[in-house]
ZAMARGU-4260 file (C-alpha; in steps of 0.2 Angstrom, whole numbers, plus 5000, padded with zeros to 4 digits):
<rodrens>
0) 4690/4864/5023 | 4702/4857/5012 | 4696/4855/4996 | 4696/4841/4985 | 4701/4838/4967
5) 4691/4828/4953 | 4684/4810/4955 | 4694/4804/4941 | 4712/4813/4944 | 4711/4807/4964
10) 4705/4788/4959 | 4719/4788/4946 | 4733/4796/4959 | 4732/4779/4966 | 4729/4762/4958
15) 4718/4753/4968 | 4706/4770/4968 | 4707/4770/4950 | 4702/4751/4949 | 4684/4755/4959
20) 4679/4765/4948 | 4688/4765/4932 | 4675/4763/4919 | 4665/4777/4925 | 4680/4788/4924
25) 4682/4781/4907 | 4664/4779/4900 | 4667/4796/4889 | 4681/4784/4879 | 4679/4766/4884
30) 4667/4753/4877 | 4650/4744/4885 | 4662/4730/4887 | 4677/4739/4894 | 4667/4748/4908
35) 4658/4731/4911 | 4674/4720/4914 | 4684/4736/4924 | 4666/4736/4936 | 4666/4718/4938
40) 4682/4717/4943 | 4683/4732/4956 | 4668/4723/4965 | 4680/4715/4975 | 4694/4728/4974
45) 4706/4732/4991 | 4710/4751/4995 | 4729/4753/4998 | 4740/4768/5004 | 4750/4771/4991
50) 4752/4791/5001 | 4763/4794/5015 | 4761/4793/5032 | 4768/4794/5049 | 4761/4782/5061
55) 4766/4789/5077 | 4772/4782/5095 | 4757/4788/5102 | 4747/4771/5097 | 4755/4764/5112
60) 4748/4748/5122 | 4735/4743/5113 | 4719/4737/5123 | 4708/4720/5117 | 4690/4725/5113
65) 4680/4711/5112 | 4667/4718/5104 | 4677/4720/5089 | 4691/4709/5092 | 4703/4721/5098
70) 4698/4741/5093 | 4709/4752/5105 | 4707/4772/5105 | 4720/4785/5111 | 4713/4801/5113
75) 4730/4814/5110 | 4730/4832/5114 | 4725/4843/5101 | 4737/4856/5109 | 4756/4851/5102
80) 4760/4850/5084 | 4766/4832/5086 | 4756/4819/5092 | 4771/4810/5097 | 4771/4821/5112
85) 4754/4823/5115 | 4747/4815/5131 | 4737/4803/5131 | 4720/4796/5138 | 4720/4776/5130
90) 4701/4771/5132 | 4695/4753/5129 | 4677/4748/5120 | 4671/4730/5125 | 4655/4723/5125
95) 4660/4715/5143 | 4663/4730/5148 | 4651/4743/5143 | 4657/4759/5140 | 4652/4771/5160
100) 4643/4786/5154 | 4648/4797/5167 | 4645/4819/5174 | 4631/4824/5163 | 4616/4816/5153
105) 4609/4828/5147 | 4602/4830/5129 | 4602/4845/5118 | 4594/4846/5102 | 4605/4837/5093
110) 4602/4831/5075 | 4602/4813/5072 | 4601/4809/5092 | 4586/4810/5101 | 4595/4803/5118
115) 4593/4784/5116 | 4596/4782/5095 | 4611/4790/5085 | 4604/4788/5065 | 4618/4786/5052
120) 4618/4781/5033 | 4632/4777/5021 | 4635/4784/5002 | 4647/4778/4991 | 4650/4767/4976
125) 4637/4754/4980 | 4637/4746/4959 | 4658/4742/4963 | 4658/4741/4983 | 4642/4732/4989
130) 4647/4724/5001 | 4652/4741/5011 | 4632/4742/5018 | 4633/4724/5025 | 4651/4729/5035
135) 4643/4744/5044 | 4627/4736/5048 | 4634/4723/5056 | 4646/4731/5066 | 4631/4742/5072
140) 4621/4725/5074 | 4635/4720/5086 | 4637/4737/5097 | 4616/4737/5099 | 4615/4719/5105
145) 4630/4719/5115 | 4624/4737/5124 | 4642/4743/5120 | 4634/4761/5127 | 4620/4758/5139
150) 4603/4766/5134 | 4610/4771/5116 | 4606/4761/5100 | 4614/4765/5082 | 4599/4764/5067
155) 4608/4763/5050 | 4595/4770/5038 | 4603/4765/5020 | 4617/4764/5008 | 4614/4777/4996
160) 4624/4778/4978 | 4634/4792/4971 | 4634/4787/4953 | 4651/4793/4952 | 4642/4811/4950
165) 4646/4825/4963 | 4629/4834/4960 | 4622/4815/4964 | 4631/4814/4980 | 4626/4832/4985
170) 4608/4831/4982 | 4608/4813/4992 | 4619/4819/5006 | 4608/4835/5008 | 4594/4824/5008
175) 4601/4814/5021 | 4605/4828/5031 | 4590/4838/5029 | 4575/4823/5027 | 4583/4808/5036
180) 4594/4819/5049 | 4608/4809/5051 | 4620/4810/5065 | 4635/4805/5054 | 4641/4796/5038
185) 4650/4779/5041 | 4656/4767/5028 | 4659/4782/5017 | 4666/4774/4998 | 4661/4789/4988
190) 4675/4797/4977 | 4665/4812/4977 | 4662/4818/4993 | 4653/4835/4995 | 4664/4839/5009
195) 4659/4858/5009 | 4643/4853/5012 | 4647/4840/5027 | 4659/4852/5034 | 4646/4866/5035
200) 4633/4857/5043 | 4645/4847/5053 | 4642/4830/5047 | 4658/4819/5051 | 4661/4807/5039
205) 4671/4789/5043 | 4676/4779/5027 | 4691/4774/5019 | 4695/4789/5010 | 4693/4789/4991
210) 4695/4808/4990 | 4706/4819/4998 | 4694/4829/5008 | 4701/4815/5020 | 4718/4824/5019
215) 4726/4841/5022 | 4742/4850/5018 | 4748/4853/5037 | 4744/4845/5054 | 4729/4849/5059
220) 4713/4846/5071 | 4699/4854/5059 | 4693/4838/5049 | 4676/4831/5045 | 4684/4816/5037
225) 4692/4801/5044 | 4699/4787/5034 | 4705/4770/5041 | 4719/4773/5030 | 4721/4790/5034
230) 4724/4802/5020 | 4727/4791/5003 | 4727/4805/4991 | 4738/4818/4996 | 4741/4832/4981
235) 4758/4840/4987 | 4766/4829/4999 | 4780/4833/5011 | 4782/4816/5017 | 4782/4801/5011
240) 4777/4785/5021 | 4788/4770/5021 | 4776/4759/5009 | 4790/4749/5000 | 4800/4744/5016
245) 4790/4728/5018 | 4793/4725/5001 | 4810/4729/5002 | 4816/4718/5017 | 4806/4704/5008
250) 4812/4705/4989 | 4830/4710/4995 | 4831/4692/5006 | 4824/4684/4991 | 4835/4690/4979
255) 4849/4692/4989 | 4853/4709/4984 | 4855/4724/4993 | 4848/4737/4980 | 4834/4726/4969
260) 4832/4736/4957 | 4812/4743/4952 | 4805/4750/4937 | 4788/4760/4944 | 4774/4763/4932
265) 4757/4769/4935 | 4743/4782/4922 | 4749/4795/4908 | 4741/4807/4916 | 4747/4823/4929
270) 4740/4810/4945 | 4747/4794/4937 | 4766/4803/4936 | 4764/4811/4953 | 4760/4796/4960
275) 4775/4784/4951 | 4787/4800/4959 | 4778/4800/4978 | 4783/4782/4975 | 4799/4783/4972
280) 4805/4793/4986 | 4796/4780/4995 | 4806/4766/4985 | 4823/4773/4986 | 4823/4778/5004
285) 4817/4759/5006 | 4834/4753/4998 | 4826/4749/4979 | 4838/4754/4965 | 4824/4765/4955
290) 4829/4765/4936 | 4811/4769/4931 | 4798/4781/4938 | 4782/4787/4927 | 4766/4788/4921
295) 4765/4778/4906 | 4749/4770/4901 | 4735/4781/4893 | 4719/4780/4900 | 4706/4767/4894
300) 4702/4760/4883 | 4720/4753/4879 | 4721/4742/4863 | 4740/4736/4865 | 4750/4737/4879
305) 4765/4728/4870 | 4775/4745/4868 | 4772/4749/4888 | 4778/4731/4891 | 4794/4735/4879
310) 4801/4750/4889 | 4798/4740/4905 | 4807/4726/4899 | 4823/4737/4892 | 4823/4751/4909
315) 4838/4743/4916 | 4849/4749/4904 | 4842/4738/4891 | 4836/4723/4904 | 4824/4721/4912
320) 4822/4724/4931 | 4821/4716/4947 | 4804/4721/4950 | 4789/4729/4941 | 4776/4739/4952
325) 4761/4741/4942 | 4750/4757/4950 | 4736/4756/4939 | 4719/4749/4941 | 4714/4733/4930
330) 4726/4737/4917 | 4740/4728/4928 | 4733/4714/4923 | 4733/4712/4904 | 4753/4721/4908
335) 4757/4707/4919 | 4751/4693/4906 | 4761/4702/4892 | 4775/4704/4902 | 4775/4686/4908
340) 4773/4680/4887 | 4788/4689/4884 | 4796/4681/4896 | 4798/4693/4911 | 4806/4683/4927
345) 4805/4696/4941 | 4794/4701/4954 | 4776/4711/4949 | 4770/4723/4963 | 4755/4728/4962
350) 4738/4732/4974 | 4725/4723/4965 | 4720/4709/4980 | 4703/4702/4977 | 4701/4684/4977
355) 4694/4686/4959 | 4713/4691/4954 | 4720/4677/4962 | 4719/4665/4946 | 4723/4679/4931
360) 4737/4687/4946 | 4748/4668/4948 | 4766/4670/4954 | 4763/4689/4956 | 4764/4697/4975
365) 4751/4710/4982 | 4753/4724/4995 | 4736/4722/5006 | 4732/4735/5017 | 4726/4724/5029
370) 4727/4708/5037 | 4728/4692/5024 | 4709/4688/5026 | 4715/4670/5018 | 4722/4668/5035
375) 4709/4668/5049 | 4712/4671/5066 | 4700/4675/5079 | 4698/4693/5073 | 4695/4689/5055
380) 4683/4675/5061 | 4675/4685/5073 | 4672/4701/5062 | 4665/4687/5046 | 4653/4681/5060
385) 4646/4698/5062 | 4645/4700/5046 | 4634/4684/5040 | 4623/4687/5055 | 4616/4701/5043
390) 4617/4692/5029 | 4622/4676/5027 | 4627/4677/5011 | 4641/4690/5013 | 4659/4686/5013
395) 4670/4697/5021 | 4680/4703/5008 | 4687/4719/5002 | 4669/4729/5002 | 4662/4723/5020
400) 4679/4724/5027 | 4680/4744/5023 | 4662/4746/5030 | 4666/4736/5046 | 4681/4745/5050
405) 4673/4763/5046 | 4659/4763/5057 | 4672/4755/5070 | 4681/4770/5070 | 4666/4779/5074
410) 4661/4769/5085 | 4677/4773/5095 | 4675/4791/5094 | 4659/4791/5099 | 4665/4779/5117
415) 4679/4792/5118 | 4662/4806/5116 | 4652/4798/5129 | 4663/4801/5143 | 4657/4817/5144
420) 4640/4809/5147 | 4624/4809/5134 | 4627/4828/5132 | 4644/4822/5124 | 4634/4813/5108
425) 4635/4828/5096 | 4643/4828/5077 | 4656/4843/5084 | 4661/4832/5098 | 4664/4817/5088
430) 4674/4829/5077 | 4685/4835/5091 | 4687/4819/5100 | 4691/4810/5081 | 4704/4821/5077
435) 4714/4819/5091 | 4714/4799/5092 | 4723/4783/5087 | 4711/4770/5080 | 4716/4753/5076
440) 4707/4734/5077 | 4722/4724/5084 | 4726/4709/5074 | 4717/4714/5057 | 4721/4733/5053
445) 4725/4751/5060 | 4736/4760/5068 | 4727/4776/5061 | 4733/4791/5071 | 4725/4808/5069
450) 4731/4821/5066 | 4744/4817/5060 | 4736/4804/5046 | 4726/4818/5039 | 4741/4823/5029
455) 4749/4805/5022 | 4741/4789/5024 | 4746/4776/5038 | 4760/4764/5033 | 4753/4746/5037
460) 4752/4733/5026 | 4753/4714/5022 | 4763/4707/5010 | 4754/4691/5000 | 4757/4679/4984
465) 4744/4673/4975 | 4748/4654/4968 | 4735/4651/4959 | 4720/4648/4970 | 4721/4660/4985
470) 4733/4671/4992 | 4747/4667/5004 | 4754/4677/5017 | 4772/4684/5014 | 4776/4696/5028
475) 4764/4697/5040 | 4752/4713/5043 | 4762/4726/5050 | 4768/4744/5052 | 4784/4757/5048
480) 4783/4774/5058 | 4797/4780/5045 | 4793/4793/5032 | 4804/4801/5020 | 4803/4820/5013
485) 4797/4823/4997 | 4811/4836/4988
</rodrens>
């Protein structure tokens, strides 16, 4: 199993990461009030790819689901190194039409599945990301009451909190395996997943992937992770995904230049300047002029950005550029209000989308990794309905929009399981099937496509603006299949 790195290092590889669970990364050198402001602000953080990825032709024809709007599986041929040429087997889940268990029914001694109930738990960064329990239950409210697989219900037992500590998420996840017996993990937050552990007692894990046991070096078919995002955290790329095309298209129009030029800046640390490089490539095979690319900012706490803000304004051979993309956590928003005081005019990229950030974010544009969720359509409506139905209170925002959409994607493995009949409900066959299919709810996020999102993440995103009191839509949510090689 691949192994992966520090909490810390892999939240700060990538901004949005960083900004769940920055003051617990920092605690050793922030204040009480530091850690407070970055926790209160990450509740309502978004997880963007800010990794590479190719998403592949095989994600063709999507199928509606109406029991989640539209989630569509492709189940590809594990047998050919690309997926792109891998046959295919496209399987729709709908509550019309209940998924046929077909040939045989019956059940082993599986743990976590007795033959009628599959038990599951989430872990993760409950204190930032609460709202994560409240998208997987009511995704599993939804497939029990609309009998998505005859005679099978889903019981989600809990949402249990990592602490940010690996020996807190090993003893809870052996716990959960050993005590509770679960089947799987779904809505998975934890950036310290003991993925050794999971992978030797074949636990699959769904999420969104906040470490990089969601990734690997190579293509392969031998992961215990899935992440709707596919793999956000790789630690020595070969490809880069097309993440600043969107961006590119639209800044370029506005501007009316055909190289904008783009200052990238992101954590003086070994993550933060890998991640302002990864990004580059992605930049300058988008069309950007790249004039800046590094890890610049000490970690917190910071008490003067003023000098970060100087060798932004000054990168374009003593101007300033075009566009500033900020890949940090919360610290991109004191650098965007001193970089507005001294009178910076361009565009500020950054990942920060949380309707708590629309105010202190003004004028500023955000890459969302999924669909605006200011902008309802049926699917956003529909999936925010599920989601009071457990708890009327709950908002579908970034939190239950991660656990919704990770226990869909298992939820479409396990429909792709079952037509192998009851005897097909088994964690290796949820891994097998897993690794080898497309996952995507039409309208609102996805295309994910394994295997090949195991090594970068998929490249679909929307671009929004924040004016002050919400955020408004750009570019529409959408995809690049192009990826470009790291050198």
């Amino acid at each position: 199993m691949h192994r992966h790195s520090t909490a810390c290092r892999t939240m700060r590889a990538l901004g949005v990461v960083g900004l769940l669970a920055l003051g617990a990364c920092s605690s050793d050198k922030a204040s009480s009030s530091t850690t407070a402001a970055a926790t209160t602000t990450a509740a309502a953080a978004t997880a963007t790819t800010d990794g590479g990825a190719s998403t592949t032709e095989a994600a063709t024809e999507p199928s509606t689901d109406s029991s989640t709007g539209s989630s569509t599986a492709v189940s590809t041929d594990a047998s050919t190194e690309a997926s792109t040429e891998s046959s295919t087997e496209e399987t729709t889940a709908s509550s019309d039409a209940a998924t046929t268990v077909v040939v045989d029914d019956t059940v082993g001694d599986v743990r976590g599945f007795d033959g009628t109930t599959i038990t599951v738990a989430g872990i993760g960064i409950k204190g930032q990301l609460p709202g994560v329990e409240f998208g997987a239950r009511a995704r599993i409210k939804r497939f029990n009451d609309t009998n998505e697989i005859p005679g099978v219900k889903i019981e989600y037992t809990e949402y249990v909190d990592d602490g940010l500590d690996r020996a807190t998420a090993l003893s809870q996840v052996r716990r959960l395996v050993t005590d509770t017996k679960i089947f799987a993990l779904v809505g998975d937050s934890s950036p310290v997943n003991p993925a050794e552990y999971l992978a030797e007692e074949h636990v699959p894990y769904f999420g969104t992937g906040y470490d990089d046991s969601y990734c690997a070096p190579d293509t392969t078919t031998e992961m215990w992770a899935f992440g709707t995002l596919g793999c956000l955290t790789p630690t020595d790329p070969s490809v880069i995904a097309d993440t600043a095309g969107t961006a590119y298209e639209y800044i370029s129009k506005e501007l009316g230049k055909d190289a904008p030029t783009v200052a990238i800046f992101g954590q003086d640390t070994e993550g933060g300047k890998n991640t302002t490089r990864f990004q580059g490539v992605a930049y300058k095979g988008a069309g950007f002029d790249v004039i800046f690319e590094d890890g610049i900012v000490p970690l917190p706490p910071v008490t003067d950005y003023s000098p970060y803000v100087q060798q932004l304004m000054v990168s374009d051979d003593g101007h300033a550029p075009d566009v500033i993309t900020c890949l940090l956590a919360v610290d991109c928003i004191p650098m965007y209000a001193q970089l507005q005081a001294v009178g910076f005019k361009g565009e500020f990229y950054h990942n920060l989308y949380s309707d708590a950030l629309v105010a202190p974010m003004k004028g500023s544009i955000v890459n969302s990794p999924f669909h605006n969720l200011a902008d309802p359509n049926p699917v956003v409506e529909q999936i925010s309905a599920d989601i009071k139905a457990v708890k009327p209170d709950q908002a579908l925002e970034t939190g239950s929009a991660q656990g919704y959409m990770s226990t869909d994607m298992f939820i479409t493995a396990l429909k792709l399981a079952v037509k192998q009949g009851l005897s097909g409900i088994t964690p290796e066959n949820i891994e097998k099937v897993a690794s080898n299919m497309t996952w995507e709810i039409k309208d609102f996020a996805g295309p994910t496509n394994f295997p090949v999102n195991f090594v970068s993440s998929a490249a679909c995103r929307s671009i929004l603006r924040s004016d002050g009191t919400t955020w408004q839509t750009l570019v529409p949510y959408g995809c690049s299949v192009k990826t470009y090689p790291v050198g």
